[in-house]
Every structure is written in C-alpha cells, then in structure tokens.
Steps between C-alpha positions, in 0.01 A plus 500: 500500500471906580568750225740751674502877401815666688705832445598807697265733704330696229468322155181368478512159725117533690326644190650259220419230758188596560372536108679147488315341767133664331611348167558162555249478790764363801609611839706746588722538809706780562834427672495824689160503636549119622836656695277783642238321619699199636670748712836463310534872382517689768840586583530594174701188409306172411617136657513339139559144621150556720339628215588264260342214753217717559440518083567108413208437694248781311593494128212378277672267212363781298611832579648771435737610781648890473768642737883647515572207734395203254861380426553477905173300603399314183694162382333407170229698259355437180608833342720783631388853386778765603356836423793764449489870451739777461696624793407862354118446468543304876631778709126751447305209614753461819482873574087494451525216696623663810844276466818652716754605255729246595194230475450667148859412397505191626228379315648667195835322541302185530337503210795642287745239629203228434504348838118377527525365129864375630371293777176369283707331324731354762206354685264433156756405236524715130181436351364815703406775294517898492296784424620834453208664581613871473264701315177197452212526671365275719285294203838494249682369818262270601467358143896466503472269803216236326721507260827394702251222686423373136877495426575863348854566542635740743602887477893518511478817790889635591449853665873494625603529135260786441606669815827470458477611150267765657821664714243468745675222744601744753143587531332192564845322711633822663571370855 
C-alpha cells in the first residue's frame, strides 16, 4: 500500500514527498498533477469520485502519494503523514504565493480548525501521524516523516488553542 503525505497548501507536502520518494527509492505520484493532467482541475474544482477511479488504476504498491485531496480520493495507505504548520508562519507563503486574501484565510482557517488532518482520519483511522513542521527545514522534516513510517509517534499540533490564546481569533475568522 501507498504512503500518503497530506496537509494544507503551503507546509511542505511536494518537497517532504519528494526527499521521501529519493530515500527509499519508490514512485511518486502527485494527486494534483494527476487532476491537472486528467483534465479534472480546470474549473478550479476537482471531480473527486473521477479522480479517485482515475488513481486506483495508477498507484504502484510502493509509493508515496502527496496531495491536499488524499483523504477524498484514497481508501487505504500504509502510513498517513499530515504535515501541519502555524497559521502565522502560513499566511507569508499565501501572500508570496499570489493567494486572494480571502483564499489566504481560508486556508488559514483550515489548517487552524484541523480540517485536512480531521478528514485523514475519518477516511484512514487514528494511527495517522502529525508533524508540526513550523520552523524545520526541509531535511529535519523529512527525517520526522521516516520516522512516523517506522512508527515514531505523532506531533500533538492545536493552533486554535494558540490562537485563541493569541487574542488573535478575530484575525484569522473575521467574516
């Protein structure tokens, strides 16, 4: 079965997957890039039930599969890598990435309210682990994630607590 790596737009998915893939010599298919050039992606919302039967039929056994949409086209996987990041450290990348402000804040919200991790583990089960990957470079992240495929526990990651403790709710949830 795949290893999955999964998270928000802008913690680390492609590269950590990528190093992944180099270490332990397998395949790696990224989710969005299958959407794109299956045609899927281009009114901005993908068809995840035609996606998922366009995947079950290209997944090497061995592989490392990376994408925001892994908990929505994927049934089983070996491992389940969430990479997390702070909301705070989130919102530069957004803005360098060209993001609308209100595309900005929703991907914030997402990742402080935990909905990608959320839905991993509806569709996976618990034994899916997090990495708080704020502040580690790509190598220390990377590293993190061999560990979780060996069996390392998981990063306990609640950025609604530190927001809220913050005062700074209003600015990530102000509409």
């Amino acid at each position: 079965m795949p290893i999955v790596i999964t998270g928000n737009p802008g913690v680390g998915k492609h590269t950590t997957a990528r190093m992944l893939a180099d270490r332990l010599g397998i395949a790696l298919v990224d989710i969005n890039c299958v959407a794109k050039d299956s045609g899927l992606a281009e009114s901005g919302e993908v068809d995840t039930v035609k996606l998922k039967k366009i995947l079950a039929g290209i997944i090497p056994e061995k592989s490392i599969i990376v994408g925001h949409l892994a908990p929505y086209v994927l049934d089983a996987a070996e491992a389940v890598i969430i990479l997390r990041k702070s909301p705070y450290d989130l919102i530069p990348i957004y803005k360098e990435r060209g993001y609308s402000d209100e595309k900005s804040a929703e991907n914030a919200a997402s990742e402080i309210l935990g909905v990608v991790a959320h839905d991993a583990i509806k569709q996976f089960g618990a034994g899916i682990r997090q990495i708080d990957v704020t502040g580690k470079s790509s190598v220390e992240v990377a590293d993190a994630a061999a560990g979780c495929i060996a069996g390392d526990g998981s990063d306990e990651v609640d950025w609604l607590g530190m927001v809220a403790e913050n005062g700074d709710l209003l600015r990530f949830f102000a509409d």
